[in-house]
Backbone as CSV, one residue per row, in Angstrom:
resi,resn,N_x,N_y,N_z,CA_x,CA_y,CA_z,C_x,C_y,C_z
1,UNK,-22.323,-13.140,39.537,-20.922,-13.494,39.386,-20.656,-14.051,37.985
2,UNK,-21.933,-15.023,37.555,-21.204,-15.116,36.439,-21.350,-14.225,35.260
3,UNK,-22.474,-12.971,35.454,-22.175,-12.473,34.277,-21.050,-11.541,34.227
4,UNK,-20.757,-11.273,35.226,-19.352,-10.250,35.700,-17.906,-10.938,34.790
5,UNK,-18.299,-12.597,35.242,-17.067,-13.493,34.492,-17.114,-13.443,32.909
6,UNK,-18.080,-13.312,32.347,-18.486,-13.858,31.000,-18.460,-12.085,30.406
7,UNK,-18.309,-11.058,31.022,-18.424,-9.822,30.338,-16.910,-9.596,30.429
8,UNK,-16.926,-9.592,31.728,-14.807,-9.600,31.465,-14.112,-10.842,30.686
9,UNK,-14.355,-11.937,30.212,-14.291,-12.567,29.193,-14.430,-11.708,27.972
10,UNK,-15.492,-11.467,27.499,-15.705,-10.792,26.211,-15.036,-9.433,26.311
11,UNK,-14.773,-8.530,27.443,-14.041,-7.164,27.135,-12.830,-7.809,26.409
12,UNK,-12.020,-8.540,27.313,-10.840,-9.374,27.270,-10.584,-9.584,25.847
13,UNK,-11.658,-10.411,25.469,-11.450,-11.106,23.884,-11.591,-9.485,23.159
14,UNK,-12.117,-8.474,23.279,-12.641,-7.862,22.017,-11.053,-6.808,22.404
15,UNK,-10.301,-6.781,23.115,-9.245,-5.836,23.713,-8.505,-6.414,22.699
16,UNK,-7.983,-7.922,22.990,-7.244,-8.108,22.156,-7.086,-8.288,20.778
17,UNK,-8.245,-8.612,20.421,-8.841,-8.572,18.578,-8.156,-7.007,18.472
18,UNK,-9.026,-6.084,18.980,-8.301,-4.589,18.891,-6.778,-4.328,18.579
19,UNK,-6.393,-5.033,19.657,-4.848,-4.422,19.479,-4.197,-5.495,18.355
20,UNK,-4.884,-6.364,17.730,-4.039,-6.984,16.878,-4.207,-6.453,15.544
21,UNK,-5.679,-5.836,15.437,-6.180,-5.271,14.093,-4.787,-4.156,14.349
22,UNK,-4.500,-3.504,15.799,-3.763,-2.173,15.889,-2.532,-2.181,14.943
23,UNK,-1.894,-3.322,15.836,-0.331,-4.151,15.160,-0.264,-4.178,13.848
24,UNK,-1.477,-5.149,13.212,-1.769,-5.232,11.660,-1.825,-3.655,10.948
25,UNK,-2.278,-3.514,11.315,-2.558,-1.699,10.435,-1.129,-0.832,10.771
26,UNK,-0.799,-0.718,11.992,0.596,-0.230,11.858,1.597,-0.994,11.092
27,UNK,2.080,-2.422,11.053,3.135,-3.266,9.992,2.251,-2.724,8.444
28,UNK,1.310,-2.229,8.294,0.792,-2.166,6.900,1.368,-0.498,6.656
29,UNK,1.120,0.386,7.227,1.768,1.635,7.660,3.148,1.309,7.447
30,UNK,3.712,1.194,7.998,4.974,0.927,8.064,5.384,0.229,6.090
31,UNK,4.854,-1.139,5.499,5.298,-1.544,4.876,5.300,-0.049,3.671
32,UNK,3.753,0.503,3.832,3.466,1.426,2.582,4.854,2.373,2.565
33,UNK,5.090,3.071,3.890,6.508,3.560,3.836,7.729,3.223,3.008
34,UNK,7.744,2.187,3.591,9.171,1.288,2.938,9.225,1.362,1.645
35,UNK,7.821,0.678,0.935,7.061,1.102,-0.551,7.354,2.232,-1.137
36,UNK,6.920,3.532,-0.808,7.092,4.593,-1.539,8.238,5.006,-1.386
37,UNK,8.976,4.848,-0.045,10.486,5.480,-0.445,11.639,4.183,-1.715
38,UNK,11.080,3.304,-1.591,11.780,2.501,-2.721,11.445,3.036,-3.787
39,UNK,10.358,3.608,-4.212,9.765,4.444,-5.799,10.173,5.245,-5.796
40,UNK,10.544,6.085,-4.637,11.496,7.411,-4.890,13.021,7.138,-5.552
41,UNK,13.176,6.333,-4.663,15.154,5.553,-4.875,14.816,4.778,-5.955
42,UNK,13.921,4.491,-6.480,14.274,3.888,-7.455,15.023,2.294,-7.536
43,UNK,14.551,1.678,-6.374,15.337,0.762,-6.020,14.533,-0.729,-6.127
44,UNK,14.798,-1.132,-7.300,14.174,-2.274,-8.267,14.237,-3.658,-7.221
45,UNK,15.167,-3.650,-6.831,15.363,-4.715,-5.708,14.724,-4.701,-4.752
46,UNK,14.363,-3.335,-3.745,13.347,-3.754,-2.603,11.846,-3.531,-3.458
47,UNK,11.829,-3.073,-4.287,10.106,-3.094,-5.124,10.175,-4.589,-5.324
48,UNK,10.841,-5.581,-6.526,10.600,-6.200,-6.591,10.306,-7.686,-5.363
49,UNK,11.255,-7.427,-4.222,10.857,-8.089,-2.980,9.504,-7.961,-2.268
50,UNK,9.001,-6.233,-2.553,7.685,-5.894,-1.742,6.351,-6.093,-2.757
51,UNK,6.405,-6.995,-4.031,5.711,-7.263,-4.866,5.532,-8.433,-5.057
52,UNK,4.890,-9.047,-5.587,4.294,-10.631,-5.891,4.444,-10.209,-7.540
53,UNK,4.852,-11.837,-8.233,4.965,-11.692,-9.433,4.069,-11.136,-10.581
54,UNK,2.553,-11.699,-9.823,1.177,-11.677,-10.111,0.874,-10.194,-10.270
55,UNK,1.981,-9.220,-9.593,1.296,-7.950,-9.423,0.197,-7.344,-10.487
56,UNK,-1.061,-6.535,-10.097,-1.611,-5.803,-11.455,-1.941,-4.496,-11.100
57,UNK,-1.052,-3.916,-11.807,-0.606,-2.535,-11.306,-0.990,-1.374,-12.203
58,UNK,-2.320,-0.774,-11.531,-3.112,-0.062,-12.553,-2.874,1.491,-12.631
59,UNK,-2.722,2.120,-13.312,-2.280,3.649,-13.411,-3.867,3.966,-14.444
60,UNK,-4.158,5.171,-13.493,-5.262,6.440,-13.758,-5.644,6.496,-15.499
61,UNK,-4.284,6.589,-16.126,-4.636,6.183,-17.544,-5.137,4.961,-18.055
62,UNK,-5.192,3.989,-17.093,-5.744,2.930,-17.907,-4.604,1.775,-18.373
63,UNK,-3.957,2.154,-18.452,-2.314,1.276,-18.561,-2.212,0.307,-17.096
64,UNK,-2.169,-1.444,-17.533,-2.222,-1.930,-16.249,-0.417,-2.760,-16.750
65,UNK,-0.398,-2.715,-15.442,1.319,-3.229,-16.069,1.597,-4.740,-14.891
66,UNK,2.084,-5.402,-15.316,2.679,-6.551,-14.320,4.157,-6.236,-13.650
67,UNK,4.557,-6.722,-12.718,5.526,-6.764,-11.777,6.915,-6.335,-12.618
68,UNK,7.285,-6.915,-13.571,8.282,-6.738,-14.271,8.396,-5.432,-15.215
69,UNK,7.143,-4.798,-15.431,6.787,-3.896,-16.219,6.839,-3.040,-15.421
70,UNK,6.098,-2.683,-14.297,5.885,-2.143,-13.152,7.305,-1.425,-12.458
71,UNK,8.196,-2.673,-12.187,9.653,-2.190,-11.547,10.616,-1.491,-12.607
72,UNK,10.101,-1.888,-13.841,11.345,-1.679,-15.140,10.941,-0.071,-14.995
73,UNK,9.474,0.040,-15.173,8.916,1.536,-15.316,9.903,2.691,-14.476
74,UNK,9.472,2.413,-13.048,10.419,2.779,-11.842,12.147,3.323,-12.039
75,UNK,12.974,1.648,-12.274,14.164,1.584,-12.523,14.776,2.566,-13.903
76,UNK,13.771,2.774,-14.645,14.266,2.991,-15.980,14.354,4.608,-16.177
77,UNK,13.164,5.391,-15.174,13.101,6.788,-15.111,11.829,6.726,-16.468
78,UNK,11.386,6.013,-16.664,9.956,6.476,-17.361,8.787,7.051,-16.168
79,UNK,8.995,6.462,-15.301,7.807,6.676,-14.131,8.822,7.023,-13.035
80,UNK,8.542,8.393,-12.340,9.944,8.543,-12.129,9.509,9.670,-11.034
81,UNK,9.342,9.101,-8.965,8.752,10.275,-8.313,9.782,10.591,-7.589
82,UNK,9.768,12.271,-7.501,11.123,12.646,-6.880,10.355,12.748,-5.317
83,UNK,9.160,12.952,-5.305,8.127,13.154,-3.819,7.328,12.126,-3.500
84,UNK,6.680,11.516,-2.504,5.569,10.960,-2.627,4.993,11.366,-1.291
85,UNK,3.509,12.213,-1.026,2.566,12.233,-0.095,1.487,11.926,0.079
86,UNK,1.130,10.926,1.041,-0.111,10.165,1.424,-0.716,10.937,2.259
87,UNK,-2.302,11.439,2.010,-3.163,11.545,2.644,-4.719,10.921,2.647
88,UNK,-5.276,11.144,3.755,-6.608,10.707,4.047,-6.557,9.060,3.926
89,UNK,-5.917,8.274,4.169,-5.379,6.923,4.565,-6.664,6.182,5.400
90,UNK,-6.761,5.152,4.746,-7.842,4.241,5.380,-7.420,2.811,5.367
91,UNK,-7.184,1.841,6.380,-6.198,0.717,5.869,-7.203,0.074,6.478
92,UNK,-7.855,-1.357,5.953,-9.005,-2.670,6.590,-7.836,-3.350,6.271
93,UNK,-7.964,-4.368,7.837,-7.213,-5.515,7.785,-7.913,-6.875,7.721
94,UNK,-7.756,-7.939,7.305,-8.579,-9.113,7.050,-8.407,-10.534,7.237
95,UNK,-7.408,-10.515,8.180,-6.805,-12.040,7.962,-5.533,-11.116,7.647
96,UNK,-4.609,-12.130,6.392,-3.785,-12.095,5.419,-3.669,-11.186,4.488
97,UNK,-4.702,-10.039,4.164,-5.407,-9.271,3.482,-5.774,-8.214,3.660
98,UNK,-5.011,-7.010,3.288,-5.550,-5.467,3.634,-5.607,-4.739,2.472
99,UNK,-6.540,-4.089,2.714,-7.117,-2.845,1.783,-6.546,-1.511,2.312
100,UNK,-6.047,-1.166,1.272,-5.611,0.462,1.540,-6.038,1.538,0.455
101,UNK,-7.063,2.884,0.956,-7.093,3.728,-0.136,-6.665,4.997,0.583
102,UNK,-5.741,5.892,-0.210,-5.783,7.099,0.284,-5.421,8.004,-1.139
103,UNK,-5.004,9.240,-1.215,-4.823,10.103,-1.677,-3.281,10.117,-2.019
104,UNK,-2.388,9.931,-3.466,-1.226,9.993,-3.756,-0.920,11.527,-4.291
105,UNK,-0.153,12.581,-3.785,0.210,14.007,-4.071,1.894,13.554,-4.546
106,UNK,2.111,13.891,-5.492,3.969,13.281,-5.592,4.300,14.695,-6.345
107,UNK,5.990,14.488,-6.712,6.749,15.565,-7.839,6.603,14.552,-8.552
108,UNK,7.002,14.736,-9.657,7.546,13.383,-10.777,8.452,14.289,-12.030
109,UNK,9.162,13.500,-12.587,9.916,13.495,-13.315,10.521,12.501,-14.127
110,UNK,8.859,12.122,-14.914,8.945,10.996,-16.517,9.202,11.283,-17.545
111,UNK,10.250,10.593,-17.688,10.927,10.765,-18.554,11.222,12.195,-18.806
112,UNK,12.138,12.732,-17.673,12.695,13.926,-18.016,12.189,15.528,-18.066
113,UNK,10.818,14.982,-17.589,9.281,15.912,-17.172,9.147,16.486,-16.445
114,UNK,9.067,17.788,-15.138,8.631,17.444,-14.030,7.175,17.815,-14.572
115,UNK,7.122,16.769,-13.201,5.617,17.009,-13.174,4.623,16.955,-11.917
116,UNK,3.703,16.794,-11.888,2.863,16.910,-10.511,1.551,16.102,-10.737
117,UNK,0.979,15.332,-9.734,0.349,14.365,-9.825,-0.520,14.460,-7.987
118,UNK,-1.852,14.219,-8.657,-2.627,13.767,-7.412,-3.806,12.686,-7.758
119,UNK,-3.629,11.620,-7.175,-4.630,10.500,-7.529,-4.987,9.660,-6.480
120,UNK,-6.116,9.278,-6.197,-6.995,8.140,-5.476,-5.993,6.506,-5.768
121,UNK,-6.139,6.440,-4.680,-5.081,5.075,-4.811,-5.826,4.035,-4.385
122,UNK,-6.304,2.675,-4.804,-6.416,1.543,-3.734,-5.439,0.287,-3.976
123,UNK,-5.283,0.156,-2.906,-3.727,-1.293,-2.831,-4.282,-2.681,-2.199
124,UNK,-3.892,-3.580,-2.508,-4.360,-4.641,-1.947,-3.345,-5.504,-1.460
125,UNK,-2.754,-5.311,-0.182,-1.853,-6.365,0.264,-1.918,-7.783,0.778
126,UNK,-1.026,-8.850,0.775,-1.048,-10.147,1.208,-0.099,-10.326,2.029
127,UNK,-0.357,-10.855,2.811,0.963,-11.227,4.350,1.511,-12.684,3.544
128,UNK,2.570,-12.360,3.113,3.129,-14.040,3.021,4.882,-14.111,4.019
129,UNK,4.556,-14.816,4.587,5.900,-15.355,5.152,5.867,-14.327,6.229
130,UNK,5.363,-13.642,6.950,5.164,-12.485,7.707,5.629,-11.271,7.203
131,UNK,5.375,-11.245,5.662,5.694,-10.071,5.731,4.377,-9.339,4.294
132,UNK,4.076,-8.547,4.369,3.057,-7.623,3.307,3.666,-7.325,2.054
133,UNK,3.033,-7.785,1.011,3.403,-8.096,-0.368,2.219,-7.556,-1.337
134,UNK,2.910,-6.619,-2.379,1.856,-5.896,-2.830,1.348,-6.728,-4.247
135,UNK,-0.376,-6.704,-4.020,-0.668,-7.932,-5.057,-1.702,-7.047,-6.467
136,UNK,-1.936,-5.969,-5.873,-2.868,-5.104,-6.788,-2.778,-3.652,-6.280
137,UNK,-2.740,-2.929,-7.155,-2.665,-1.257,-7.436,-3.581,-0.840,-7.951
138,UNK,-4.211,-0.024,-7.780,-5.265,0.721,-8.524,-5.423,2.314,-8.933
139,UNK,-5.184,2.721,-9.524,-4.882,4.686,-8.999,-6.208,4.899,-10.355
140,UNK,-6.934,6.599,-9.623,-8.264,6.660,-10.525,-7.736,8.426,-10.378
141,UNK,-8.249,9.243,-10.987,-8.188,10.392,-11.006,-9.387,11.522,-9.800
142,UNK,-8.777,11.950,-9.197,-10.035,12.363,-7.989,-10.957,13.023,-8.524
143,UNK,-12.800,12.415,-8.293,-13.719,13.279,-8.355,-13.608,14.880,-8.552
144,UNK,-14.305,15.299,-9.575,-13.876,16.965,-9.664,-15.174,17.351,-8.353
């Protein structure tokens, strides 16, 4: 009897750890959404809300830009995606703290360019105030 009690105890506990990592990874899903369609729109106001000031926001070339640099880029049509598609998505949740890498496929049109773009992404989000705040960017060019 009691190990019957003490195993349905632990299913119990590890069910719900599960479904909270579930919750966490879907609100992180969800925020990345919100994220890229603001880079499409171009909309300096919900970027700068879904960003921390601290941001360090690294582009494939090597160019790392901060929050203000980052949104101006966006707002201004220097960095400029008319598409954005995520694949092969992997999100660790940690606490306060998630890791996200997947695959960025976009249109773009910088500065007046089109253009086409595919790059390795990793993001590093922070839960503040209940909500996911982007604190680091990373984009690398995919393995040939």
């Amino acid at each position: 009897m009691k190990h019957l009690l003490l195993s349905s105890l632990l299913l119990f506990m590890v069910t719900v750890v599960a479904f909270g990592q579930s919750k966490a990874t879907e609100s992180v899903k969800q925020t990345i959404t919100k994220f890229n369609k603001a880079m499409v729109e171009a909309d300096g106001t919900t970027l700068y809300a879904m960003t921390y000031p601290e941001l360090s926001y690294g582009h494939s070339s090597g160019v790392i830009q901060n929050q203000k640099e980052f949104v101006e880029g966006i707002t201004s049509g220097r960095s400029d995606f008319q598409t954005i598609d995520l694949s092969e998505q992997t999100i660790t949740v940690k606490g306060k703290t998630a890791t996200v890498r997947h695959i960025l496929s976009a249109k773009t049109f910088d500065n007046k360019v089109a253009g086409q773009v595919r790059l390795e992404i990793l993001l590093v989000w922070v839960k503040k105030h209940g909500r996911w705040k982007l604190l680091a960017r990373q984009a690398v060019k995919p393995a040939s």
